[in-house]
N, C-alpha and C positions, 0 to 999 in steps of 0.2 A: 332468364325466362325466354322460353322461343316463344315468338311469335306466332299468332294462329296461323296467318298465309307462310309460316316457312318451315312446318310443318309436312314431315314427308309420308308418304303413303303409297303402295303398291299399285302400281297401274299397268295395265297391260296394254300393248299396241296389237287393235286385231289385225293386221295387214300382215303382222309376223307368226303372231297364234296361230296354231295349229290343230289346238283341240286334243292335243296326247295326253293331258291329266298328270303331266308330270310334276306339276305344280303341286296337285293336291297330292299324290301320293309322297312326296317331300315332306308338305306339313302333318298329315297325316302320321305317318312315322316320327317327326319330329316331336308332334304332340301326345302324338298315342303308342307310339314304338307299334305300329301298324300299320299297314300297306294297306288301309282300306279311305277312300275318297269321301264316304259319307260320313268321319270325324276331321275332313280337312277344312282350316279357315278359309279357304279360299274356294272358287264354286265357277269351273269348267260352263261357261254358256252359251249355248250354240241357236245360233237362228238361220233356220231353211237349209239347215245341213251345209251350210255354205261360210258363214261367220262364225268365229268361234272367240269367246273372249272369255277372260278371266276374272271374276271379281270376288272384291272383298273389301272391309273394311275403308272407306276414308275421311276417317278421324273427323268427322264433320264440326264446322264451329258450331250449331245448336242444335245437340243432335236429336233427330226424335226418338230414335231409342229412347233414351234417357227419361225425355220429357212423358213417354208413354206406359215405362213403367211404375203400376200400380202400388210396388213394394219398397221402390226407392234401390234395386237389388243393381244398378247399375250406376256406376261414377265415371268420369272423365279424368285425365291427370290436366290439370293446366301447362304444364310443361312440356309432355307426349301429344298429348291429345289422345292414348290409347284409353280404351275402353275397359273396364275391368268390371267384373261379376261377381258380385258377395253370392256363392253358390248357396248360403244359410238362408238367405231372406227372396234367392229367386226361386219359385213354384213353377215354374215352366208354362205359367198362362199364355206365351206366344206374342205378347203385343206388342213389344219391343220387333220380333221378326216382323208382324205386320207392319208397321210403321216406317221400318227404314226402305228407305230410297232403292239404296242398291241390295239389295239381300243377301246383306252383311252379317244378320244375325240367323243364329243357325242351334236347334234345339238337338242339342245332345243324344244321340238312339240310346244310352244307358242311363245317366244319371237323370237324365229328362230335367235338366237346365240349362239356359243357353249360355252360347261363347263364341265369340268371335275375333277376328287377328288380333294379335299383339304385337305384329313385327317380330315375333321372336327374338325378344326382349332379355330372353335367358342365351342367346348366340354372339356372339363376339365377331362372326361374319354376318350378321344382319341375316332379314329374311332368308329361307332356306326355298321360300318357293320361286325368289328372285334368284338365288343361288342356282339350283338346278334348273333353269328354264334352259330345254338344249336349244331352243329360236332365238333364246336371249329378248322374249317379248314380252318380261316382265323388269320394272325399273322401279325406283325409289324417286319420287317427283312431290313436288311441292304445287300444291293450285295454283301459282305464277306461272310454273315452266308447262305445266298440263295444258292452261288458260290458253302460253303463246304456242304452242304447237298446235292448238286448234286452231288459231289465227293463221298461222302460217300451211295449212292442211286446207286452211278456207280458202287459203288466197289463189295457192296452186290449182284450186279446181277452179278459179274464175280466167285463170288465166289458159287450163284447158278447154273449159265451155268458147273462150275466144279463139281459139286454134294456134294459139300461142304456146311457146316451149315452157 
């Protein structure tokens, strides 16, 4: 059984992101055998034209998806942590979208049910939108190794604010 903290999940570095959407049209096609961005798990987000990151799914240990839907249409694996959709019993009420954190969940423009990452679970090279990233500014990280490179991201900029190298 893994562990909740070793548990891996798609994380983008914006400092490397770019904002090309090659991410999404990766999953996109991967999922839908379509080159269209608005069925990819993953979701290009840019702020002030200037930042640009990637998000998606991360496997959270209590997630509120879960906890918000009304039909019971979503489960967890204890072992992945992925997320999975009984597509029969979810109705596409949204509250699952509304609830999560990162806006990880994402309502289907056809069958009008929602879905979101699985890691590409059916690939044998993992994530396909970590696979094609041409910045290489998406990785497979665990909330430990995320947690210390905030830490170490914090620390550098304290040691910039002191005019320190």
């Amino acid at each position: 059984m893994v562990k909740i903290h070793e548990r891996k999940f798609v994380s983008c570095d914006p400092e490397k992101c770019v904002g090309c959407q090659t991410c999404e049209y990766a999953c996109s096609f991967n999922k839908e055998e379509a080159f269209n961005p608005i069925k990819s798990r993953i979701r290009v987000v840019r702020e002030n034209q200037v930042v640009n990151m990637a998000v998606t799914c991360r496997l959270c240990e209590d997630p509120a998806c879960i906890a918000a839907c009304p039909r019971d249409a979503l489960t967890q694996s204890t072992e992945t942590g992925i997320i999975t959709i009984d597509k029969d019993k979810c109705n596409g009420c949204g509250w699952c979208i509304e609830a999560c954190d990162y806006g990880a969940m994402m309502l289907h423009p056809e069958t009008k049910t929602v879905y979101t990452c699985d890691l590409c679970k059916d690939k044998a090279d993992g994530p396909q939108c970590v696979k094609w990233c041409p910045e290489e500014a998406l990785t497979l990280v665990t909330s430990d190794v995320l947690a210390q490179k905030a830490r170490i991201s914090a620390i550098k900029k304290l040691f910039q604010e002191k005019g320190q190298p």
